[in-house]
C-alpha positions as CSV (number, residue, x, y, z in Angstrom):
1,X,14.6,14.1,7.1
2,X,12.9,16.5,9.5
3,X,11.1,17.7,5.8
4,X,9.2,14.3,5.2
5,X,8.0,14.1,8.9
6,X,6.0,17.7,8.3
7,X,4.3,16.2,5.7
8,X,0.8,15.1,6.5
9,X,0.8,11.4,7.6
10,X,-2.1,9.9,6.0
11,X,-0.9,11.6,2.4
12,X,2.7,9.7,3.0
13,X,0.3,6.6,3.7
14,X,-1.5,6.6,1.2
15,X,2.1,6.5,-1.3
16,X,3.8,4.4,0.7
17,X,0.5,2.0,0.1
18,X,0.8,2.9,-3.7
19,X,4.3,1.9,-3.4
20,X,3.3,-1.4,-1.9
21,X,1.1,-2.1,-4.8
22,X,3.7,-1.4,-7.4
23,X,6.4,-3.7,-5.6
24,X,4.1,-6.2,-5.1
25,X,2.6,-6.3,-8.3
26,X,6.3,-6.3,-9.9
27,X,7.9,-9.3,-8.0
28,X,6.2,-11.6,-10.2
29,X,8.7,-10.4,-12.8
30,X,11.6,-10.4,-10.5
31,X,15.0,-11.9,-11.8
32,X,18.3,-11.7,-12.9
33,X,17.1,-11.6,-16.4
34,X,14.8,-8.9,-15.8
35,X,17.7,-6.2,-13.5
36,X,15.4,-3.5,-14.4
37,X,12.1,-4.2,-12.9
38,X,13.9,-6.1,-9.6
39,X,15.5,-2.8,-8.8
40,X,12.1,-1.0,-9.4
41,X,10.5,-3.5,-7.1
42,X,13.4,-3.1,-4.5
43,X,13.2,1.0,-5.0
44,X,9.3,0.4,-4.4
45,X,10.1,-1.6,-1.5
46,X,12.2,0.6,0.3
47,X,9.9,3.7,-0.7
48,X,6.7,1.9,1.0
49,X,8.8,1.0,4.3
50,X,10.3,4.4,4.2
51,X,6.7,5.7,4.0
52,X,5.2,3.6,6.5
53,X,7.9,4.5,9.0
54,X,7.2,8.2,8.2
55,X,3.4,8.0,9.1
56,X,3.9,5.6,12.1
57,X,5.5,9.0,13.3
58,X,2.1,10.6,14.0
59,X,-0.2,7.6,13.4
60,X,-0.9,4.7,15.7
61,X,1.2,1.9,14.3
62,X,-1.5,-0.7,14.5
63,X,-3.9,1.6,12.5
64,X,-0.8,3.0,9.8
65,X,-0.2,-0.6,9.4
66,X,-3.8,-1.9,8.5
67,X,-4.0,0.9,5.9
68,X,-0.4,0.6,4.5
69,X,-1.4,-3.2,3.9
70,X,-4.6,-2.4,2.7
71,X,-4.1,-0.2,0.3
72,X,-1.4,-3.1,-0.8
73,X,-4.2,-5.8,-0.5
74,X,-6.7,-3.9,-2.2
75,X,-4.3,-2.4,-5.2
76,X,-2.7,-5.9,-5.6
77,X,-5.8,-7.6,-6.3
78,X,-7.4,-4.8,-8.4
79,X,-4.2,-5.0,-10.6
80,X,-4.2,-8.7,-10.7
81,X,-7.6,-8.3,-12.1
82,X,-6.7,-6.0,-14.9
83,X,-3.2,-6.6,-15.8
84,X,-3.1,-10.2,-15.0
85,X,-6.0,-11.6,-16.0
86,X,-7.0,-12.9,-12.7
87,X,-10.8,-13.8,-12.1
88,X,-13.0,-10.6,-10.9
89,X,-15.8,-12.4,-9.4
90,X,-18.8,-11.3,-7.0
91,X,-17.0,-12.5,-4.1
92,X,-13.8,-11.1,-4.0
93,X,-15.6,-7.6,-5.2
94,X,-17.3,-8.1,-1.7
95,X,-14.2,-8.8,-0.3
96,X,-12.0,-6.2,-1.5
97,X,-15.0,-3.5,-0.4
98,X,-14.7,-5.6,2.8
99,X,-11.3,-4.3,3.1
100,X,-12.3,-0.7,1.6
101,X,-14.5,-0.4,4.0
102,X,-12.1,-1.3,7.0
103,X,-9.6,1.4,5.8
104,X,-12.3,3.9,5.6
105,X,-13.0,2.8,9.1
106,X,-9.1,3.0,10.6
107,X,-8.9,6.3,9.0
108,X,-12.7,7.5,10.6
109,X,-11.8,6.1,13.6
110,X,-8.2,6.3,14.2
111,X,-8.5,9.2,16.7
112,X,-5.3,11.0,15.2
113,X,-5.6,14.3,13.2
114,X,-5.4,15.4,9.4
């Protein structure tokens, strides 16, 4: 374990957020009839906590935690636009760079290295 926490935080972030988007985006498809996608979702699941955990190592919690569910915010919503159908108006492009913009920001800002 001592491997994952040498790897550079803000890389294990960044897939523990891609994680979050796959899970998140799967558990609409979550059942007993479906045992292959839930244990993706589950596998996801564990591999964004697992990730989050790692990074929280060298990051400031609050700061690995407003990424980690950005990145989830931001990928959930863009795949809900383009897998799902879902509408991709003016107003929740300005909100999704909103939340671009405040992960930019945490990442600027944070105060911690790499």
């Amino acid at each position: 374990m001592s491997g994952l926490l040498s790897l550079n935080p803000w890389l294990v972030l960044v897939v523990a957020g891609l994680f979050e988007v796959m899970w998140a985006s799967g558990i609409k498809y979550v059942g007993v009839q479906r045992p292959l996608i839930s244990l993706g979702v589950v596998v996801a699941l564990i591999a964004s906590m697992v990730g989050l955990w790692i990074a929280t190592q060298k990051l400031p919690v609050g700061t690995a935690y407003a990424v980690w569910t950005g990145i989830g915010a931001v990928g959930a919503a863009a795949v809900g636009i383009v897998v799902y159908g879902e509408p991709a108006t003016a107003v929740r492009a300005v909100c999704i760079l909103l939340i671009v913009s405040g992960i930019v920001g945490l990442k600027l800002f944070s105060g911690a290295a790499a």
